[in-house]
C-alpha positions as CSV (number, residue, x, y, z in Angstrom):
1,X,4.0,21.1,35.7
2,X,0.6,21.7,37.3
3,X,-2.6,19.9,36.5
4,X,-3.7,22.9,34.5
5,X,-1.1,23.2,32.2
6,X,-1.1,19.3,31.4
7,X,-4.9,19.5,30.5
8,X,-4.7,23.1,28.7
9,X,-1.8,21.4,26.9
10,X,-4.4,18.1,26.0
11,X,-7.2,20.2,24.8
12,X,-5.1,21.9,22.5
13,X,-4.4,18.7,21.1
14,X,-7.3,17.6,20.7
15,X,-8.4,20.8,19.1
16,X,-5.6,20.8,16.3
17,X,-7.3,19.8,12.6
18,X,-6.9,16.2,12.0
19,X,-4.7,17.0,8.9
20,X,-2.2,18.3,12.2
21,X,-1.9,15.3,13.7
22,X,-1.4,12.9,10.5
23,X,1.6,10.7,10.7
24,X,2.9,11.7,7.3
25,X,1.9,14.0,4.7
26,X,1.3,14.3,1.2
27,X,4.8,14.1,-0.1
28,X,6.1,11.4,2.3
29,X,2.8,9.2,0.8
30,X,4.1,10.0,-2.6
31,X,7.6,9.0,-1.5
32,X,6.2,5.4,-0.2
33,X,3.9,5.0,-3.3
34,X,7.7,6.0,-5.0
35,X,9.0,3.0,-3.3
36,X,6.1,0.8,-3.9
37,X,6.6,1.3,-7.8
38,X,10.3,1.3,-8.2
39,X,9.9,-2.2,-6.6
40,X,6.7,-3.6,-8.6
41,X,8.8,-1.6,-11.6
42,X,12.0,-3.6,-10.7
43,X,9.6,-7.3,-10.0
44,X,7.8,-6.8,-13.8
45,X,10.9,-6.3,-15.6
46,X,13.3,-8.7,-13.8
47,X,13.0,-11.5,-16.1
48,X,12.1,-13.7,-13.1
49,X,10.1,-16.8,-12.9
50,X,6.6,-16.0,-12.1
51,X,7.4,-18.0,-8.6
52,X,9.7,-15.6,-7.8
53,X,8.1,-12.7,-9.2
54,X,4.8,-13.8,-6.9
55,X,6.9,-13.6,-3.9
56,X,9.2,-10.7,-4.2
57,X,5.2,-9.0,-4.6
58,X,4.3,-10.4,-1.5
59,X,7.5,-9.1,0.5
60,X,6.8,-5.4,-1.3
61,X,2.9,-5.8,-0.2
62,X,3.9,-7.0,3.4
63,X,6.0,-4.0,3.7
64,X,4.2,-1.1,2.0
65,X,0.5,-2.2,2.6
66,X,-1.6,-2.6,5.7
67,X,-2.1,-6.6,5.1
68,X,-4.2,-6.6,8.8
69,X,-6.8,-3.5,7.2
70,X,-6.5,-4.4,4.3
71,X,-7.6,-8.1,5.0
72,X,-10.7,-7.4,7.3
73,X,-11.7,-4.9,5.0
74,X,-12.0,-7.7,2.4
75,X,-13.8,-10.1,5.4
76,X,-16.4,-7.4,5.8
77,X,-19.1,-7.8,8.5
78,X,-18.0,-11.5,8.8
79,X,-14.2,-10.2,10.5
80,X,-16.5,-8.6,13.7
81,X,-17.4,-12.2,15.2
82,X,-14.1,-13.3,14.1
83,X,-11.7,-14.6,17.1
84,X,-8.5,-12.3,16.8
85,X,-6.3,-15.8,16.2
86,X,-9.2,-16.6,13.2
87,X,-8.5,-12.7,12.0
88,X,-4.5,-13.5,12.2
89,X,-4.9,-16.4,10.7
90,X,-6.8,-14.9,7.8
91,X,-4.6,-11.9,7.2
92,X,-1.7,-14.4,6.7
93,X,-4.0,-16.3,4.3
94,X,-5.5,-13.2,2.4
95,X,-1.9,-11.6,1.9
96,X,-0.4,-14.8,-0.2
97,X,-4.1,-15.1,-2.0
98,X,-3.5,-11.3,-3.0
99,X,0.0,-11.7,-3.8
100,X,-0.9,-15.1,-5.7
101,X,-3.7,-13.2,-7.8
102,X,-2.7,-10.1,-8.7
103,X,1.6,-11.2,-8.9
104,X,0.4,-13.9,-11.3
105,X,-0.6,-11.2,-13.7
106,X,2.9,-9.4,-14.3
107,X,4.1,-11.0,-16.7
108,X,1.2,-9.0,-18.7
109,X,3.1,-6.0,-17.2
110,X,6.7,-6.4,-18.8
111,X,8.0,-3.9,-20.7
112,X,5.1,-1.2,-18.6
113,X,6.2,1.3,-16.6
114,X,4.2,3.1,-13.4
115,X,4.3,6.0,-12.2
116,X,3.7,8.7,-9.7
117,X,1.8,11.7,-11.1
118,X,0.8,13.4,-8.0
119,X,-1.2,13.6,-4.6
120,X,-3.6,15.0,-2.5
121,X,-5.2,14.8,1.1
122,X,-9.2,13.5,0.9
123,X,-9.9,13.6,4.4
124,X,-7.3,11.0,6.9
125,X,-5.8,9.4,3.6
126,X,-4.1,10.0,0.8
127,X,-4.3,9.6,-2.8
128,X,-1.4,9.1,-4.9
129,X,-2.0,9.1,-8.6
130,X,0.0,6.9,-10.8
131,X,-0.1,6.3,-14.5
132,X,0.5,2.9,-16.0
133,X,1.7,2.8,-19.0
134,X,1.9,-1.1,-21.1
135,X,3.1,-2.0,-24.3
136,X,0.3,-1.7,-27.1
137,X,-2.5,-0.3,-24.7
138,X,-3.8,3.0,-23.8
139,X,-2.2,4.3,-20.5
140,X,-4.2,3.9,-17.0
141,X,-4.5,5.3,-13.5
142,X,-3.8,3.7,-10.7
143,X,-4.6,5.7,-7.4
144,X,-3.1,4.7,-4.2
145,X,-5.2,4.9,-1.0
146,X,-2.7,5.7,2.0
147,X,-3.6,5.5,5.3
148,X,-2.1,8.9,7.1
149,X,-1.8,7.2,10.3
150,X,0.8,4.5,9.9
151,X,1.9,5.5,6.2
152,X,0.7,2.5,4.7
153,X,-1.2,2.0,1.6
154,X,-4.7,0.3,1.9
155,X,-6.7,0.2,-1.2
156,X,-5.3,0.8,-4.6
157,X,-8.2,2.0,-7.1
158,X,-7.5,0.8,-10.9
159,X,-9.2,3.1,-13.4
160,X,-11.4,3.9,-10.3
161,X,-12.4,0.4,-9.1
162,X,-11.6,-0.3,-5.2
163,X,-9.6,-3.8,-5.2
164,X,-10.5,-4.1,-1.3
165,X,-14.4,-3.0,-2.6
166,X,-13.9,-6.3,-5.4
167,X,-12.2,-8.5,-3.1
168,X,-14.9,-8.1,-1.0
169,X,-17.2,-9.5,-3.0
170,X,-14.7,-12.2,-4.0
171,X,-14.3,-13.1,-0.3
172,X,-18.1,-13.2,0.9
173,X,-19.0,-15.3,-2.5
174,X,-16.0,-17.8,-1.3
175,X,-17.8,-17.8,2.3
176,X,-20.7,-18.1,1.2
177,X,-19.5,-20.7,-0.9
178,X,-18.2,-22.6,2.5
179,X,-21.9,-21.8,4.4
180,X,-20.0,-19.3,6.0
181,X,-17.1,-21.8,7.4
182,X,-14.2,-19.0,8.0
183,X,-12.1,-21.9,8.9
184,X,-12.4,-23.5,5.7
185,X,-12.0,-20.3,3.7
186,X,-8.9,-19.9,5.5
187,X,-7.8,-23.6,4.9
188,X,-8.6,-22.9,1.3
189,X,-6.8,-19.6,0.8
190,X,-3.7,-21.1,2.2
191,X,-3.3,-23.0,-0.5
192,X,-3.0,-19.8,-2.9
């Protein structure tokens, strides 16, 4: 193979719509979010303790979710000076804070059931709509943000609020909190 042929072969690459070179597509985002809710599904009506239920979620969120994006997303401008063993450190921290915080409500979940509707391609991510549906209460959406390059999920938007959007605002308040310590906020998340 000549020179030529390898860089004609490049540029076409390169020229191929981003939607081309995605990872996954639409349907094998819906199959993951699938996954994702037979599991959460499975967790909210297992009659566990809410121990246990609070770390099955984590395994299911270390699986299916981008904990590392995810994370410095919620950091913000605070995750650039970071250190890379300070942004491990964190993600580690954030992912049993999340898993604490949003696990401990699913006891409010039994009985519920989510599902996937549908989903669609907005730009390099999906979004897979589910509808929750609880006991007594007026069903929801729930959208899925999948990333198209790895096939994880990275924001989840309930009845269109960005968790990683609030949990930014949760995070910077708790380092602000700390005068901007992100040792001590990752101390203190640990705990979760």
């Amino acid at each position: 193979m000549n020179r030529r042929r390898v860089l004609a072969g490049m540029a076409a690459v390169v020229a191929l719509p981003g939607a081309a070179l995605a990872a996954i597509s639409a349907g094998q985002a819906e199959k993951l979010i699938g996954k994702v809710v037979a599991d959460i599904n499975s967790i909210i009506n297992s009659g566990m303790s809410e121990s246990k239920m609070i770390s099955r979620f984590e395994g299911v969120f270390r699986q299916y979710a981008d904990t590392g994006f995810i994370a410095l997303a919620a950091l913000g401008v605070d995750g650039r000076s970071a250190s890379a063993s300070q942004k491990s450190a964190f993600t580690k921290a954030f992912t049993g804070y999340i898993a604490n915080r949003y696990g401990s409500r699913f006891r409010e979940f039994e009985g519920g059931k989510i599902e996937v509707v549908s989903s669609k391609q907005v730009k390099s991510r999906f979004e897979v709509l589910t509808m929750t549906k609880l006991q007594g209460k007026a069903p929801f959406d729930v959208v899925f943000i999948v990333s198209s390059k790895n096939g994880k999920f990275i924001d989840m938007q309930v009845e269109g609020i960005s968790i990683v959007k609030s949990e930014r605002k949760e995070i910077g308040a708790m380092l602000d909190k700390r005068k901007g310590d992100l040792d001590l906020l990752i101390r203190d998340l640990a705990k979760y």
